[in-house]
N, C-alpha and C positions, 0 to 999 in steps of 0.2 A: 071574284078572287077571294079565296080562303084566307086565315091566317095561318095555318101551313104552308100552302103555296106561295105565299108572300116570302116568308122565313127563307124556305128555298133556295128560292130567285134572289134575294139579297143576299145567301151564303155565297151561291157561284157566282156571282157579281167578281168580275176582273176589271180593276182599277189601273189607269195607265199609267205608270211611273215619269215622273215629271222633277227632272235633273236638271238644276240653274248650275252650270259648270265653273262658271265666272262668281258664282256667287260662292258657290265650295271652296273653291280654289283662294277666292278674298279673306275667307272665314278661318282658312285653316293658317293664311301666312300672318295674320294679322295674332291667332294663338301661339304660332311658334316664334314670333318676332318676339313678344312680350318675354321682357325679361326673369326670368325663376322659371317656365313654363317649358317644356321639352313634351315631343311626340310619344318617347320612350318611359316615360316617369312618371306619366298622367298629368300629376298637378306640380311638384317644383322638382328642378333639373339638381340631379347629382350634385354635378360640379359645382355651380351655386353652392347648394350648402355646403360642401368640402372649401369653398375656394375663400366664401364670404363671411356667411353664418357663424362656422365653428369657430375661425380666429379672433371676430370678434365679441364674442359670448366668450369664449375661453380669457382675453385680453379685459373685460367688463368681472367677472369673477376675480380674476388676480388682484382687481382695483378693491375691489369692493372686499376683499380680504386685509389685506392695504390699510384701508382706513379703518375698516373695525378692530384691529390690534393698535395701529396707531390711537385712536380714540377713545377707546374703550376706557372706563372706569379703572381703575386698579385696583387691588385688593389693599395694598397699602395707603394709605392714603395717612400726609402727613399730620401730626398728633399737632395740637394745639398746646402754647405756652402754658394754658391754661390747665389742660388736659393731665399733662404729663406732671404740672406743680400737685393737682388734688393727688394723681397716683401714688409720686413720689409721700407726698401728705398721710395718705392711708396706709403706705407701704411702712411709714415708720411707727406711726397709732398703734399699728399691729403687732409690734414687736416684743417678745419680750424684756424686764428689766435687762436680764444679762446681755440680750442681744442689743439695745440700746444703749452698755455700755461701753460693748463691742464697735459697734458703732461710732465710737466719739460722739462725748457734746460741745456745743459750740454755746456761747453767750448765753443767750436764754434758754436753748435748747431746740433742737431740729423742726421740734412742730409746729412751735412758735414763730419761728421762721420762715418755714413752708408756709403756714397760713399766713403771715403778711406777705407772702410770694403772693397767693392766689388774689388778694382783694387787692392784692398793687394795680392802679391804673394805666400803669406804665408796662407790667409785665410781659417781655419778650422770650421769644425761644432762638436760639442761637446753635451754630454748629461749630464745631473746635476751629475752625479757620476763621469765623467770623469771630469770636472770642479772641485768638491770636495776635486779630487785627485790630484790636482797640487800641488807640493811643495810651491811654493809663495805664494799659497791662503791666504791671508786675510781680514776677514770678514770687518776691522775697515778701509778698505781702495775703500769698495764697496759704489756708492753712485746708490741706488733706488729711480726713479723716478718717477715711478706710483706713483697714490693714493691708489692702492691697499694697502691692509694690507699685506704686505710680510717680514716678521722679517726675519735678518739672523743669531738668535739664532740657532746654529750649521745647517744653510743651509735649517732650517725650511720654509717654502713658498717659496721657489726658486725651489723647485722640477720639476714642472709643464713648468720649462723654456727650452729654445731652449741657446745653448751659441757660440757665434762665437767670436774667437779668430784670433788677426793675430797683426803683428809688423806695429805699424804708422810710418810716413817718421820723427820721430826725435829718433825712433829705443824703442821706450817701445812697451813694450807689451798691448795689452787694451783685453776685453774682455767684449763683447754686451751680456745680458739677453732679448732675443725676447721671448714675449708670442705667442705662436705658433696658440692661436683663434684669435689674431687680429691683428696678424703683426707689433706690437707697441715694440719698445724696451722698457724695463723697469729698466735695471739697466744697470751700466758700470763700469769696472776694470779697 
């Protein structure tokens, strides 16, 4: 025999087809039983995903939005006692004489002031209700020194203010009104 005639005779070679029926039949209910898997779909059934998939992926997104606003840093983020005394501090450095005398002076004078705000170790930032709420509070003992129209018929125009508090080296208590758009103090306790 040739290698021709070999090639041949193993092309015409008819192989008898050999059907395990029981076995097909185990194979295919065993694929379609499984669940995501459908005859029609190949690998995962429609409905599944419509039914399953999408509302909890859609439900897992909404969360997950959720907490990244809720969480998330803010761009504001609040100013420290300390913060807002140097601004107020450089905001008045800056000024001109006339604008300084526009300003009012108090005692020693505004920067002197501010700068034992800032090395006070006691120095606090406070919001006009928490300022409201001091027991000492009062009104006949506050001297405002903008030009602004700021009455302190019960705390009226003082809303808008920033207040820092802290203990001066002859041991009172003082307490600074910064306007928080210009860094200017406006009044003093």
């Amino acid at each position: 025999m040739n290698k021709n005639n070999l090639i041949t005779n193993l092309e015409n070679i008819e192989l008898p087809e050999i059907e395990l029926q029981g076995h097909r039949k185990q194979l295919k209910r065993a694929l379609l039983s499984r669940q995501g898997f459908s005859s029609d779909s190949g690998y995962f059934n429609r409905t599944f995903m419509l039914k399953k998939v999408l509302p909890i992926s859609a439900v897992a997104i909404i969360a997950l939005v959720v907490v990244l606003i809720n969480f998330s840093p803010k761009n504001s983020t609040p100013a420290s006692a300390k913060e807002v005394a140097q601004k107020s501090y450089q905001a008045v450095v800056n000024l001109s004489p006339e604008q300084k005398d526009a300003l009012g002076q108090v005692g020693d004078g505004w920067d002197k002031i501010l700068k034992a705000a800032i090395d006070a170790p006691d120095l606090k930032l406070m919001s006009y209700d928490e300022f409201m709420s001091q027991e000492d509070y009062n009104g006949s003992q506050m001297l405002i020194t903008s030009g602004k129209d700021r009455s302190d018929d019960q705390g009226n125009g003082l809303e808008d203010l920033q207040f820092l508090q802290y203990t001066n080296s002859d041991g009172v208590l003082m307490s600074i009104g910064i306007d928080p758009e210009t860094n200017l103090p406006e009044m003093v306790k």
